[in-house]
Every structure is written in C-alpha cells, then in structure tokens.
C-alpha positions in Angstrom: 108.4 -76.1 49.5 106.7 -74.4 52.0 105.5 -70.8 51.8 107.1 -68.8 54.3 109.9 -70.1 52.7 109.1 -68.8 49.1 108.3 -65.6 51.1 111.6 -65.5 52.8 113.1 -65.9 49.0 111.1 -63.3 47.2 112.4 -60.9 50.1 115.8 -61.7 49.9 115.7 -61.6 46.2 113.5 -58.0 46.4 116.4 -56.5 48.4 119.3 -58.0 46.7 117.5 -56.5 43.4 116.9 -52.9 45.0 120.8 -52.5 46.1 121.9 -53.4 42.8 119.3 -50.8 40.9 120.8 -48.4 43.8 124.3 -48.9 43.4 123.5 -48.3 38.9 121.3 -45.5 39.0 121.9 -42.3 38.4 118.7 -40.3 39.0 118.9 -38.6 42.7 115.0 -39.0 42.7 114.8 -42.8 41.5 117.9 -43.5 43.8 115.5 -41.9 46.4 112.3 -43.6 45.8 114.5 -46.9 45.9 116.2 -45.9 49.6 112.8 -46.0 50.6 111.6 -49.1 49.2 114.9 -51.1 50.3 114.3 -49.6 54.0 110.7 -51.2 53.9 112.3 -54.4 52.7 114.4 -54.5 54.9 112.1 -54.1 57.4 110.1 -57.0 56.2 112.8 -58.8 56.7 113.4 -57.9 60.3 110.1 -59.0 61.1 110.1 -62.2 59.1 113.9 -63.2 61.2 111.7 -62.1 64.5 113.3 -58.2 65.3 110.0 -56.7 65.4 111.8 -53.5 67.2 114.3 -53.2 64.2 111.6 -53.4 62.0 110.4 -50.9 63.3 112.8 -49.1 63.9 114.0 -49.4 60.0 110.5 -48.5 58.8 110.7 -45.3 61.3 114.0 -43.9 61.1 115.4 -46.1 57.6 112.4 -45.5 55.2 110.3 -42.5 57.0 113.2 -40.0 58.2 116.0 -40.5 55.9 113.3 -40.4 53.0 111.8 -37.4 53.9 114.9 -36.0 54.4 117.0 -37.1 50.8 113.4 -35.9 49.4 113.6 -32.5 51.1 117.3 -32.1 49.7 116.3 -33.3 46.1 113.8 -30.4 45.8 116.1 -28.0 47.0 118.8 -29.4 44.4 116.4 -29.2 41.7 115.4 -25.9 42.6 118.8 -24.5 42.4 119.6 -26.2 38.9 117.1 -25.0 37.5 116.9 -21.5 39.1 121.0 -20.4 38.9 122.1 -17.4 41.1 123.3 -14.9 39.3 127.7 -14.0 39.7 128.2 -10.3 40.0 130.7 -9.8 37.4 133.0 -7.6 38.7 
C-alpha cells in the first residue's frame, strides 16, 4: 500500500471523525474548536485532490474567518450568561 494512499485514508477518516464529534457535541466552544480543525482538514484534502485555491481558500475564509468569528460570538454569549441584565420590575 502505498503512502499517499494511507495519507489520503487517515484524512478521510480525520474528517469523517470531526463531523460526527460536531454533529454530538454540545459545548459551543468544543463545537468551535472542532469547526476549525474540520476547515483545516478539509483543506488538506483540497490540496491532496489538487485544488490548491480551495485550499486555500477553506483555510482562509472556512477555518480563519468563520473561526474567529463563532469565537468572537462565544465570548460574547458567555459574557452575557454569566453577567444577566437586570428586568426593571415594574
């Protein structure tokens, strides 16, 4: 067997595992975290079928972007649970 085929496996197997965890978790910051490591996969596996623009391009705007962005929003939703706005009661 040769290796880029064993490497072509391990990817495949590495994102099938990822969107599985994905699709189960319910932690906003591990879904997060595991966005981010499925975009890079993914990537990986643009550039092993030969897209190196889509790899890029999923690395950049898949991983990098969207990432920093769900991050961004999970701070702001943990700062909110944890700091409730007081209701005026009248």
């Amino acid at each position: 067997m040769s290796p880029a085929l064993v490497l072509d496996g391990v990817v495949v197997g590495l994102l099938l595992a990822l969107a599985l965890r994905l699709l189960v978790t319910r932690d906003l910051f591990e879904a997060t975290v595991l966005f981010v490591a499925y975009g890079l996969t993914l990537a990986l596996a643009w550039v092993r079928v030969g897209a190196p623009d889509l790899a890029l391009a999923e690395a950049a705007l898949g991983a990098g972007v969207t990432g920093a962005l769900f991050l961004n929003a999970y701070k702001r939703l943990s700062r909110e649970v944890e700091q409730p706005t007081e209701e005026d009661p009248s």
